[in-house]
Every structure is written in C-alpha cells, then in structure tokens.
C-alpha positions in Angstrom: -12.7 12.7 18.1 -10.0 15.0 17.7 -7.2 15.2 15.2 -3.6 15.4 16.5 -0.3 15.8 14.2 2.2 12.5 13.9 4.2 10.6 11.9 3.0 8.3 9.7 4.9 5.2 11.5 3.5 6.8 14.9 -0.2 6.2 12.9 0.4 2.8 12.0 1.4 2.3 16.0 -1.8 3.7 17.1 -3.7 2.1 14.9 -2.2 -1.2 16.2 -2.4 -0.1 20.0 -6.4 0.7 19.2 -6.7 -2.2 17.4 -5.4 -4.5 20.6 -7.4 -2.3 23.4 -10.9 -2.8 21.0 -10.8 -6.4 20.5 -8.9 -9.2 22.8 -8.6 -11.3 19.6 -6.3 -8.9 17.7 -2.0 -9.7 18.3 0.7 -8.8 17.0 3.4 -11.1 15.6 6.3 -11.1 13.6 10.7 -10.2 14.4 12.1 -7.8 16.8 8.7 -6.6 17.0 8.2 -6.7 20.9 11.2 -6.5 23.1 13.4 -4.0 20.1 9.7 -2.3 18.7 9.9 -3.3 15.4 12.6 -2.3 12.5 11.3 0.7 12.4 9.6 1.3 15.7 6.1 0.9 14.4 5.0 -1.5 17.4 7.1 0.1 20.2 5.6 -0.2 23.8 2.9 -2.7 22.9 5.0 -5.4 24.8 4.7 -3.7 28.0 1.1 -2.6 27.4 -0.1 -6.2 26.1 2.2 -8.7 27.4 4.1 -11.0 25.5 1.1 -13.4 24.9 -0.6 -10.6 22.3 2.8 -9.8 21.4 5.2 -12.0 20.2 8.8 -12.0 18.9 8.9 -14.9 16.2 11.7 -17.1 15.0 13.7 -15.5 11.8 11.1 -17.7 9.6 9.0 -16.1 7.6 6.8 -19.3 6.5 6.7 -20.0 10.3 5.4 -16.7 11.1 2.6 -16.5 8.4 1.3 -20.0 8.7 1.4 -19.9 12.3 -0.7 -16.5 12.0 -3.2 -18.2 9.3 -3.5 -21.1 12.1 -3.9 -18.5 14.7 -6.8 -17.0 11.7 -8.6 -20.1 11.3 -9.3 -20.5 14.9 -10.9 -17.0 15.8 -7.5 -14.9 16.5 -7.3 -12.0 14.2 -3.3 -11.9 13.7 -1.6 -9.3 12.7 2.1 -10.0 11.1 4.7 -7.6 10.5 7.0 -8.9 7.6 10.2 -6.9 8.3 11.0 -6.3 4.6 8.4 -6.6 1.8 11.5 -8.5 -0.5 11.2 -11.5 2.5 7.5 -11.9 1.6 8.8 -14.6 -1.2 9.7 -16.9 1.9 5.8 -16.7 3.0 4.0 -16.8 -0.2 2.6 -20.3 0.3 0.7 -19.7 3.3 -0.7 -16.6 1.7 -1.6 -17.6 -1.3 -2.6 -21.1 -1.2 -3.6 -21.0 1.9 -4.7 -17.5 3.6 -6.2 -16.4 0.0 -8.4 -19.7 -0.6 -9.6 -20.7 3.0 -13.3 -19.0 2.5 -13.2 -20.4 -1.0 -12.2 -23.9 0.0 -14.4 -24.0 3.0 -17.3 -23.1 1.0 -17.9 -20.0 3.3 -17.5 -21.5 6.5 -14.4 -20.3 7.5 -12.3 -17.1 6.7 -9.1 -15.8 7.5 -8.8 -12.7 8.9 -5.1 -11.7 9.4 -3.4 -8.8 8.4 0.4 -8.5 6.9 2.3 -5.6 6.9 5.3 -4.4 5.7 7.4 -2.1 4.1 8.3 -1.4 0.4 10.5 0.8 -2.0 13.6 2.9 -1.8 15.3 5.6 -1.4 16.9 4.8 1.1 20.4 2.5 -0.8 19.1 -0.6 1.1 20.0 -3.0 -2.0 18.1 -5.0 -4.5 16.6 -7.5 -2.0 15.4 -4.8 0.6 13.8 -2.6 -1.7 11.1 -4.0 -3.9 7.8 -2.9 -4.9 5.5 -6.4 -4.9 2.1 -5.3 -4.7 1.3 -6.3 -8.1 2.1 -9.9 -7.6 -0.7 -9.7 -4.2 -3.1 -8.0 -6.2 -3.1 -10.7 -8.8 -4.1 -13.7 -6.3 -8.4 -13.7 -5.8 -8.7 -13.7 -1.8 -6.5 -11.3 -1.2 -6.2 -7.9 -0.8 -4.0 -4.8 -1.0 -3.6 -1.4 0.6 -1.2 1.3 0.6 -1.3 4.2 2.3 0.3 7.5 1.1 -0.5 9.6 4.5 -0.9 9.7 8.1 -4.4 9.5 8.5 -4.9 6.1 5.6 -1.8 4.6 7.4 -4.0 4.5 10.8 -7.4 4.1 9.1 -6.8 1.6 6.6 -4.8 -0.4 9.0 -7.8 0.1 11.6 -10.3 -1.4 8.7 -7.9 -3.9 7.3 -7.7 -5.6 11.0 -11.7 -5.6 11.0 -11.9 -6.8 7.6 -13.1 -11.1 8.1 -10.4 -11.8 5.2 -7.1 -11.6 4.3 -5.2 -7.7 4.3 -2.1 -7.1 3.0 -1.0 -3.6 4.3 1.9 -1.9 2.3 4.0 0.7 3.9 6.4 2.8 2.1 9.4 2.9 4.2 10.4 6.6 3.1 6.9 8.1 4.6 7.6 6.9 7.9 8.9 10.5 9.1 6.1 11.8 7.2 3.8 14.3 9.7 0.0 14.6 9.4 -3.2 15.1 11.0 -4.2 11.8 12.2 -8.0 11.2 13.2 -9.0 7.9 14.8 -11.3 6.8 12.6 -11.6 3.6 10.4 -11.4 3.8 6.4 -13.0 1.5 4.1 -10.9 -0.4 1.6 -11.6 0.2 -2.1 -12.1 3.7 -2.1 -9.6 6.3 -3.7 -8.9 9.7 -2.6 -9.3 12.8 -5.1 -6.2 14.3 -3.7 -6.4 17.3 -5.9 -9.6 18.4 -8.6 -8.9 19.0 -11.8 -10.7 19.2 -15.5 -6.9 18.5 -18.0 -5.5 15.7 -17.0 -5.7 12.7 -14.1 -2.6 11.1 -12.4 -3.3 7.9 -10.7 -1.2 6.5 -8.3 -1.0 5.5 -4.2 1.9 5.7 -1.6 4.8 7.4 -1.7 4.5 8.5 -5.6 1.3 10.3 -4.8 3.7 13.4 -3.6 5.6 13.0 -6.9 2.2 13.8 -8.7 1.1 16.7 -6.7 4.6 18.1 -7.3 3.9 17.4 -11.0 0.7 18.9 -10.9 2.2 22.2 -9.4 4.5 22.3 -11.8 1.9 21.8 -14.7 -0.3 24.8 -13.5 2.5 27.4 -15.1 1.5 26.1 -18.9 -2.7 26.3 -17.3 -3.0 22.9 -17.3 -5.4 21.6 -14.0 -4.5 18.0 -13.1 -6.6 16.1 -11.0 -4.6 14.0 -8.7 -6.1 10.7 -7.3 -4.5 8.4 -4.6 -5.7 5.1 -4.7 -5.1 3.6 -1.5 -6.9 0.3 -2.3 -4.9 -1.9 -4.7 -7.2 -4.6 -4.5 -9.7 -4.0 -5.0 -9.3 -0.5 -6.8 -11.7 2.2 -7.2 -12.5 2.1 -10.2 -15.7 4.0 -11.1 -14.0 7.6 -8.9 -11.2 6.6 -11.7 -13.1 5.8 -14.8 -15.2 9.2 -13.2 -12.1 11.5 -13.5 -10.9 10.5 -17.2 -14.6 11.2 -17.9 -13.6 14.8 -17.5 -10.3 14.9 -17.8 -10.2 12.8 -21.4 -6.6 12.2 -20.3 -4.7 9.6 -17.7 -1.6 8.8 -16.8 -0.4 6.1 -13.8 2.2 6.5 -11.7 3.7 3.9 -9.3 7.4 3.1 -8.2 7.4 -0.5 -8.9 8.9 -1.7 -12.2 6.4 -0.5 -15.4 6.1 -4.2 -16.5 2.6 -6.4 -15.8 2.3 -3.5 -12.7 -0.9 -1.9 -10.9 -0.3 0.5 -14.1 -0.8 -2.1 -16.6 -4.2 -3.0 -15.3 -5.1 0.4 -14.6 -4.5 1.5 -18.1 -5.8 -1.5 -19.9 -9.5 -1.3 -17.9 -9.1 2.7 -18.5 -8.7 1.6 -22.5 -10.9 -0.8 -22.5 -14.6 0.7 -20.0 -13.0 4.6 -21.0 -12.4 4.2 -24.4 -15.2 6.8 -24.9 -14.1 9.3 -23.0 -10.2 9.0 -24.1 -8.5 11.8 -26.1 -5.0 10.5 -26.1 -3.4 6.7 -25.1 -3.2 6.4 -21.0 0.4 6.3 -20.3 2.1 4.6 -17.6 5.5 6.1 -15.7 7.3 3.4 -13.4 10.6 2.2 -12.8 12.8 0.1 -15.6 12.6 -3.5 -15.7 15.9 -4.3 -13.4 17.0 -4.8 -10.0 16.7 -1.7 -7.3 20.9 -0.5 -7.3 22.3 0.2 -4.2 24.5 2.6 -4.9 22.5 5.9 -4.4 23.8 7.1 -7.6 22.5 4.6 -9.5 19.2 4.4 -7.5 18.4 8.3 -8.0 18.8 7.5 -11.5 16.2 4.4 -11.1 13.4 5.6 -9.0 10.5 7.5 -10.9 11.1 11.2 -10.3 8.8 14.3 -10.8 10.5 15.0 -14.0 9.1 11.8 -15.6 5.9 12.0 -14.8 6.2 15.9 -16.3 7.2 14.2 -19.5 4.6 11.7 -19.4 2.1 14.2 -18.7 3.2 16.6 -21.5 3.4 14.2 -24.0 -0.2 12.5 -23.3 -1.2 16.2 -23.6 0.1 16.7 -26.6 
C-alpha cells in the first residue's frame, strides 16, 4: 500500500469511506453530515456512495444522536457519530458516560459498545468560548472510555481506522486548525495507546498530542541554538496513554515538560506530571512542568485569543527554566 499526500480532514474522510466499504456494520451519523458533508467536509460524498441508510442526517439533538448511536451499538451496528463541535458534547454526556462507558461493565462482559465519536476541538480560529474548548480531560477521566487525538495526517486516518474496530467506546478528537494540514497518508490501521517519538533527543522531553505537537518541535528547533537536544513525543492516545515510551524518555532525558492547549488546571498535564513524579522520581533532575492555557473562557476576539492560546514562546520558557 502506497502512501499519497492529503489533508488531514481528507484522512479522516478516507478513513471513514474505508471504514464503510470493509464492514456493512459501520454508519455514519450525526448533523449536516450527509446531504451538506459535514461542517467541515470530513464526510463529503459518502451519501451518494452509501445511501442514506449508512448515512444519516440527525435531528439538532445531541442526546438523540448519541443514545440512538449507543442503541444502534448494543445491537451489533458499529456507529460512528460526528458531534459538530466538541463544546456540544455537554448535551450528550449521559449516554456516554453512564451509559456507552459502563455497558461491558454492567453486562458483566456480555455486551459492549462499540461506537466511535468524533469531533473537533480548540482555537484559533475566533469561534467563541462555546465553540472552542479543549474537553479531553473530562473523557479521559470516565473508566470505559477512551481518547485519541491525532496531530497528523497519517494518526487522523489510522487511529480513526482502529478506533472504529475497537469493540468499545472511542472518542476521536480532531483539532479543527489541522484540517488543512497536508501529509503522507498510508492506509493502514494504528493501535491506540501508543505514542509517537516525534523527534530523539538526550536534554529534555516535551509531551504533548494534536495540534500543540508543532508548537514543541518549533520549540525544540529553537532550543538547538543554546545545544540543548529535546526529544519530542506526541501522544496520540489520551486514554489510555503511553506511559512506559514516556516514563522511557525522562529516563534519559532527567527532564519533562507537558504541553497541551486545554486550560493547565486538573488537565492531561496534571496526570502526566503527577505519574512522571511519582514512577520517575528516580530519574528526575528538575520538577516536570506543565504549559497550558489560563483557567478562563476561550475569547473571541482574536486579540485576546492570541494572547490565550499556548504559544512556542511559553513552552521556550518552560523549557529553559526546567533546565535551569
């Protein structure tokens, strides 16, 4: 299988056109997502391929659309829902978390849910406090679920390829400012749980997935002109996260920093750095640092938002002064 160059939103729509042609089970569900091709055009020209019965413009209801695709789960369908904005996933958290997350659980094993969700966080883009959020952290916190977030091309199509597969739960994470991004894209399937060593290095090690991942490498650049080598991993699994490839880079590096749009407070970072202090305590020559957004609402004035989103030049400073 050959690799061919595409935009990351044009990966996530192969990965769902694949998905449909492999397995008669797999549809696609959620609003505008047949007849206008999705918000962002990440499922445009599946209606004419697939019909309307494999997919299906919803009702503006995001409980409806969830529970209906945990029903749709439950009975041998393998759903996947596109949730326009990840700020409306607050209208569907009950039938994903009490419901989708606890099935296998509840059922002692005898029945699983295996749906995907995807949709698209963060900004950049002066869309306003309630179409900008960052809520991984609150899906990585409920057991049954789990979290992806892909920071190129190729993990947009292969971890949406091996979330659909997977016989539970996927939440699928989408940074909505890497949909333009181009890459070589290789149909293959990815596994879930396994971070990416983006860059090598023996000084320091920047954690972080999605769209801050190109923030770190541009730090890392930048760090090479005072010698220091930073080793750069993406994460791509939230939940669960890599942690021995992680826990395996502070052991050379003796540094760590983690970097991640969504507000510093109880974030991904939090747990990172805590299990880094806590299993890495060893091999730790300086406190791991965390570099994230202030606690407040995402402005929508693009002033105001430049001045909010975690830029290269914080993660220099964090970097420097965990050095030092």
């Amino acid at each position: 299988m050959s690799a061919t160059e595409m935009r990351y939103v044009q990966a996530v729509a192969l990965a769902l056109r694949d998905s449909l042609e492999a397995d008669e089970r797999v549809m696609v569900l959620g609003e505008d997502i047949a007849a206008a091709g999705g918000s962002f055009k990440a499922t445009r020209g599946l209606l004419e391929s697939f019909g309307p019965q494999r997919v299906l413009d919803t009702p503006i209801s995001e409980a409806s659309i969830v529970s209906a695709a945990v029903g749709a789960a439950l009975t041998g369908m393998r759903p996947v829902v596109e949730i326009m904005f990840m700020d409306f996933i607050t209208l569907a958290m009950d039938a994903l978390v009490n419901q989708a997350a606890k099935a296998r659980f509840m059922f002692g094993g005898q029945g699983s849910v295996p749906m995907v969700l995807r949709t698209p966080h963060g900004g950049g883009l002066s869309a306003g406090p309630q179409h900008s959020q960052c809520l991984e952290a609150w899906l990585s916190h409920v057991p049954g679920l789990k979290v992806v977030c892909p920071a190129t091309p190729q993990d947009a199509y292969s971890l949406l390829r091996a979330a659909i597969a997977d016989p539970d739960p996927v939440i699928v994470v989408e940074h909505k400012g890497l949909y333009a991004l181009k890459g070589m894209v290789e149909p293959v399937e990815g596994r879930i749980g396994e971070a990416r060593i983006v860059r090598p290095g023996r000084d320091l090690t920047l954690v972080s997935y999605g769209a801050t991942v190109a923030l770190c490498l541009q730090a890392a650049d930048a760090l090479l002109a005072d010698s220091v080598e930073t080793e750069v991993i993406d994460l791509r699994s939230i939940q669960p996260w890599d942690r021995a490839t992680v826990l395996a880079s502070l052991a050379r590096t003796h540094r760590a920093v983690v970097v991640h749009e969504a507000v510093t407070a109880f974030g991904v970072g939090a747990e990172i750095a805590a299990t880094l202090s806590d299993e890495g305590f060893d091999d730790l020559d300086a406190p791991v640092l965390r570099v994230g957004a202030p606690f407040m609402p995402v402005p929508f004035a693009s002033s105001l938002e430049k001045g909010y989103a975690v830029n290269v030049d914080a993660v220099l400073a964090a970097a420097r002064k965990t050095l030092n």
